[in-house]
C-alpha positions in Angstrom: 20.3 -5.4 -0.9 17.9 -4.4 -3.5 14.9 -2.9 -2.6 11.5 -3.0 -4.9 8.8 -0.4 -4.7 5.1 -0.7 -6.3 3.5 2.8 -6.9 0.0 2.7 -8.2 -0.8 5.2 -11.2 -1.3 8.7 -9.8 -4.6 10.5 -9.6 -6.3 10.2 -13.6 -8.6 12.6 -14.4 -11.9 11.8 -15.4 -13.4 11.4 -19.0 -15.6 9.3 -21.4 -12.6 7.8 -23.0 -11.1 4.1 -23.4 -9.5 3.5 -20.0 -6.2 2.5 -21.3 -6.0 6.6 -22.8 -6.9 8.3 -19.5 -4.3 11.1 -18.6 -3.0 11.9 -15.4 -5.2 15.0 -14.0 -3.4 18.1 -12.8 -4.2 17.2 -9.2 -2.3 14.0 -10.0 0.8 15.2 -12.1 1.3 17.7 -8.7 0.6 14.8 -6.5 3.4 12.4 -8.5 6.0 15.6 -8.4 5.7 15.9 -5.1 6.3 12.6 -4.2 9.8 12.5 -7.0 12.2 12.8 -3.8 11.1 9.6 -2.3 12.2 8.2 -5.5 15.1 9.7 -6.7 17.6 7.2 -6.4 15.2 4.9 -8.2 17.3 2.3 -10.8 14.4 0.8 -13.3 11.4 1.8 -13.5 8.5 -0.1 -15.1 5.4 0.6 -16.4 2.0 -0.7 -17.9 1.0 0.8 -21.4 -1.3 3.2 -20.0 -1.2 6.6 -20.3 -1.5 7.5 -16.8 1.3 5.3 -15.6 3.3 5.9 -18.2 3.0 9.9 -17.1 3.4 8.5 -13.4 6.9 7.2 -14.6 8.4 10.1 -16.3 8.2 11.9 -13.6 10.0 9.5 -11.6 12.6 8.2 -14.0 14.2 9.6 -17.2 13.6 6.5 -19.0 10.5 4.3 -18.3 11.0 0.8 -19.0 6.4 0.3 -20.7 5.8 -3.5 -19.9 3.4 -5.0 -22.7 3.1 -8.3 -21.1 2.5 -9.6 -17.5 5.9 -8.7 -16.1 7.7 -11.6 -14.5 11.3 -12.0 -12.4 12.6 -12.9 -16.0 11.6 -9.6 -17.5 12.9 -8.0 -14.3 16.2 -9.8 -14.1 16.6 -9.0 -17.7 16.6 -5.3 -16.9 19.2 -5.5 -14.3 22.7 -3.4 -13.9 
């Protein structure tokens, strides 16, 4: 059985900058680390465009799959092993 998991972007840190640029802050990038075992046997991962989830990602996965458009079950099941 396949499992899904949604993770919510890690902690960003804050800025005056466009929202899609913020960064993950350091409290986050430990936070996201510390959390990588839970996830480790993770298959696809998918993420929005923005910065913070992007840097979410890589630390979970080796290769991030950035969603540009609304995902759907068709983008998901064209991802599948």
């Amino acid at each position: 059985m396949k499992k899904i998991f949604l993770m919510r972007h890690s902690i960003p840190e804050k800025g005056d900058m466009p929202n899609e640029r913020i960064p993950l802050s350091e409290k986050g990038k430990a936070l996201v680390v510390s959390k990588r075992n839970i996830l480790s046997k993770v298959d696809r991962c998918f993420s929005s465009p923005y910065r913070r989830a992007i840097e979410t990602a890589e630390c979970i996965a080796d290769h991030p799959v950035i969603v540009e458009e609304p995902v759907s079950y068709t983008h998901l099941r064209a991802h599948e092993t």
